[in-house]
N, C-alpha and C positions, 0 to 999 in steps of 0.2 A: 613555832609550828602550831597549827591548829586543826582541831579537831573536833566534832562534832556529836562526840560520845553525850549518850543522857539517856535516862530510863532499866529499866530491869535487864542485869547480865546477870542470868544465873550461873553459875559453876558448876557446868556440866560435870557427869557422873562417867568415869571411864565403865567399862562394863565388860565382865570376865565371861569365857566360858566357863562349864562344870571342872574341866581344867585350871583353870585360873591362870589360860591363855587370854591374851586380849581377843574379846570379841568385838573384830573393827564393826561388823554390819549390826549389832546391836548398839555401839555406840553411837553410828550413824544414824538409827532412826529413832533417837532419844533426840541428839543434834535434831535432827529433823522435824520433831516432834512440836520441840518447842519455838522454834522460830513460827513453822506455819499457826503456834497459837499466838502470836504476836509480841515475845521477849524483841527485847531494840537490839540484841547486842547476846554474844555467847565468852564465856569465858573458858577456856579449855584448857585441861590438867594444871588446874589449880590444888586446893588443900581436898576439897572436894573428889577432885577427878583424879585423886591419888597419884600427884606427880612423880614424887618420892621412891613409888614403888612400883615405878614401870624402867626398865632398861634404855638408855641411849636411842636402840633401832627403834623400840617401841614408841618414843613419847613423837617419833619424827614421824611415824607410822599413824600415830593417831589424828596429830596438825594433818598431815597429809591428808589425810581420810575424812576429817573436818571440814578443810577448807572445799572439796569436790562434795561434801553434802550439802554446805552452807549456798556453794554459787554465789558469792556475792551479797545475798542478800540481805544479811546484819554482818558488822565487821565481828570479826572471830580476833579475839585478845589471848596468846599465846602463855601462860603460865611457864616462869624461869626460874627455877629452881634447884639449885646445882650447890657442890660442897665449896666449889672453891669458883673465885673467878675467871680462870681460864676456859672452865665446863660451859658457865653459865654466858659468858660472850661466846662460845661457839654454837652453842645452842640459838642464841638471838640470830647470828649470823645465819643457821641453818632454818630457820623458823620466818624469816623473810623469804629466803630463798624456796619456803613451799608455799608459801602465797598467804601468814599470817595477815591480821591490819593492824597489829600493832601487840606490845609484849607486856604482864603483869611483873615484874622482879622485885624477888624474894631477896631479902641476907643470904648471905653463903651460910646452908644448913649446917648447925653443929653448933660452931664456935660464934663465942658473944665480941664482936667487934668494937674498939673505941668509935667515937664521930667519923674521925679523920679516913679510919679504917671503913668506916659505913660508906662516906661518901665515894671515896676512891672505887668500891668493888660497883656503887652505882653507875658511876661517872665511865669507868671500865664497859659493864655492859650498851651502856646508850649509846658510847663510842663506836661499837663493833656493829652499829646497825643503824638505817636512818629511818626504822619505823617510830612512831610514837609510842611511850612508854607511862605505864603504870606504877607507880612506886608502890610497893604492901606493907600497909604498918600493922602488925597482928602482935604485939607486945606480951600478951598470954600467952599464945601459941608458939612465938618465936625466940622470946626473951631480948627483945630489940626492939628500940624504941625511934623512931623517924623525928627527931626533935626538929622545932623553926628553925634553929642554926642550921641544920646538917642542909635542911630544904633552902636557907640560904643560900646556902654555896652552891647547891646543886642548880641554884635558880641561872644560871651563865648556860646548862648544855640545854641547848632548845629542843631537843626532842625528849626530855622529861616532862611529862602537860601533866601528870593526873596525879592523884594522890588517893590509894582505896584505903580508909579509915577504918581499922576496925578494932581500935581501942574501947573499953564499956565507956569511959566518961568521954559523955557529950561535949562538956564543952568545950573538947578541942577544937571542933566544928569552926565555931567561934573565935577561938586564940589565933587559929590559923588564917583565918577570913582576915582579923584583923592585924596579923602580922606580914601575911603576903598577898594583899587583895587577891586578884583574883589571876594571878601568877599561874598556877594550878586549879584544873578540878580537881572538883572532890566526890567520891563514892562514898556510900557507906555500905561498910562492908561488914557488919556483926544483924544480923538477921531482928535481933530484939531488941536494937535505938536504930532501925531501918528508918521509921517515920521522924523520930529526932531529928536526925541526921539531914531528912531533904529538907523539912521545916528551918533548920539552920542554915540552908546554905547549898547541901549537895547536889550533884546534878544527878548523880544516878545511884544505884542500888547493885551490890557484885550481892546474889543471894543464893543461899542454899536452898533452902521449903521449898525454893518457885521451881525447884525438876517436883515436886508431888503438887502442889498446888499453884499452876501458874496462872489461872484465871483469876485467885482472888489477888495475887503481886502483884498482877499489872493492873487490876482494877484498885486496889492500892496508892500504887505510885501517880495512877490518873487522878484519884480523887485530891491528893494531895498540889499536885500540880496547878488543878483549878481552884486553890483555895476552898474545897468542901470539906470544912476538917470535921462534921458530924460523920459523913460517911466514912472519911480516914479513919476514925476512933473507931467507927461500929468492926471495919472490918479488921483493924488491928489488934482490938481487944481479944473478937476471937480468934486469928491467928495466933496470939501471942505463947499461950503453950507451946503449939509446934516452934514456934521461931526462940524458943529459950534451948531448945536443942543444938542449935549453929554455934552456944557459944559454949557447948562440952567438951569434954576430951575424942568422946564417941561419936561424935556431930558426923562423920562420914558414913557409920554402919548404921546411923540412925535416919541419915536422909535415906539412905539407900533402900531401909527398910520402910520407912513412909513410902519411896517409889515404888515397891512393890506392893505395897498396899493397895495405892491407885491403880493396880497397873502397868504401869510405866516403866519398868525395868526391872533390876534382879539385883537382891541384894548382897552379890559376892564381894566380898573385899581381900584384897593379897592378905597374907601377914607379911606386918606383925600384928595387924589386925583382924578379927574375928566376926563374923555375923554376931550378934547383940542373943543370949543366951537368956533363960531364966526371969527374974523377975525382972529384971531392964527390957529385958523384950515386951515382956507383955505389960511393963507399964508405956513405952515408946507405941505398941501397938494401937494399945486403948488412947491415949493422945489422940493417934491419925483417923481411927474411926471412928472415934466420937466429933473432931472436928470433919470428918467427911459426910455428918450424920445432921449436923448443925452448920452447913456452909451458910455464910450468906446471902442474901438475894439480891442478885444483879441483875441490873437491865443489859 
């Protein structure tokens, strides 16, 4: 199968009422927001968009609601995230059926799986759907590691293409390039080796900061493309604070709170997490407005 994925997917921000109901028509015109600023591509209820802690109806309610703001116009990558694999291929199943372009899948949350075990619950989801699929390697976040064996074996079901990296050492980048040409893309997906990562090899970028700053990610990801790595550096240096946030524990109330800082959205999160209190807030604060004080200068 092939697929034409490349460029900045941020990972949208699900978005609550004062309730801490889902608000679909504010999540929609976040969705909306960022396309018409030019993101390739939308990742939806990922670690970001608080998979975990939306309900069955709800996470089918959001795809839904996504895919009627999107229209088409970047594919929307459905985040799968479920305890066990019977959840998580129904969900794929259900997640095609509302007009996904294709799915990110998670390990079954909780429990640490042997290989064998890894690959089966993959092999399980891909089966249950004939979108193209994302594999998530978050190794800190998940305690589960996507080893070259496991991508070996997985390399037979053809609608596995992608591979989102988001281990700190770079140079898996690298091991993988040269263990499995180019069998798989690659994303990077830890916000702070984002420029590593395309420099080595990947073709896109799954990112957090780009829901508060999407004009300088994507002028980022351009400069890097055309080989202008003065401009890459200028602009990644000063991102680089903000994007040391994506690889916290707090990385979800802290983008949320940079989106409100712009603008751009509200930063409620379910519990078991918490809006960002006390001195974490106002150093996450001073972060976003000192970089929104000092943006770069783009043409």
């Amino acid at each position: 199968m092939q697929v034409d994925w490349a460029g900045v997917f941020p990972a949208a921000t699900t978005q609550f009422a004062a309730d801490l109901s889902v608000d679909i028509g504010a999540t929609q015109k976040v969705q909306d927001k960022l396309v018409r600023e030019g993101v390739h591509g939308l990742i939806i209820m990922g670690t970001v968009g608080e998979n975990n802690s939306l309900e069955a109806d709800e996470k089918r309610a959001v795809l839904k609601a996504a895919v009627e703001a999107v229209a088409g116009r970047v594919p929307i990558i459905a985040g799968v995230s479920e305890l066990d694999t019977k959840r998580a291929a129904a969900f794929a199943r259900d997640a095609e059926k509302l007009g996904a372009d294709g799915l990110m899948v998670l390990p079954a949350m909780v429990y640490v799986p042997t290989e064998d075990e890894l690959v089966s619950h993959f092999r399980a989801v891909a089966q249950a759907t004939s979108l193209p699929v994302m594999l998530y390697n978050n190794p800190p976040a998940y305690r589960v590691s996507i080893g070259v064996e496991a991508l070996k074996k997985l390399s037979d079901q053809d609608n596995i293409v992608c591979l989102k990296e988001s281990a700190p050492d770079t140079r898996r980048f690298t091991d993988l390039l040269n263990a499995l040409g180019d069998r798989y893309l690659l994303f990077a997906g830890l916000d702070d080796v984002a420029l590593e990562g395309l420099l080595l090899g990947a073709r896109g970028w799954v990112s957090g900061l780009t829901n508060a700053f999407p004009k300088e990610s994507l002028a980022l990801y351009a400069a890097a493309q055309r080989g202008d790595l003065a401009t890459a550096l200028a602009i990644y240096r000063w991102f680089m604070p903000l994007l040391h946030l994506d690889a916290e524990h707090d990385l979800v109330q802290s983008i949320k709170l940079a989106e409100q800082i712009m603008g751009r959205g509200s930063e409620r999160v379910r519990p078991p997490r918490y809006p960002l209190t006390g001195a974490r807030r106002a150093e996450v604060s001073a972060l976003v407005e000192r970089a929104a004080a000092s943006r770069p200068k783009l043409g």
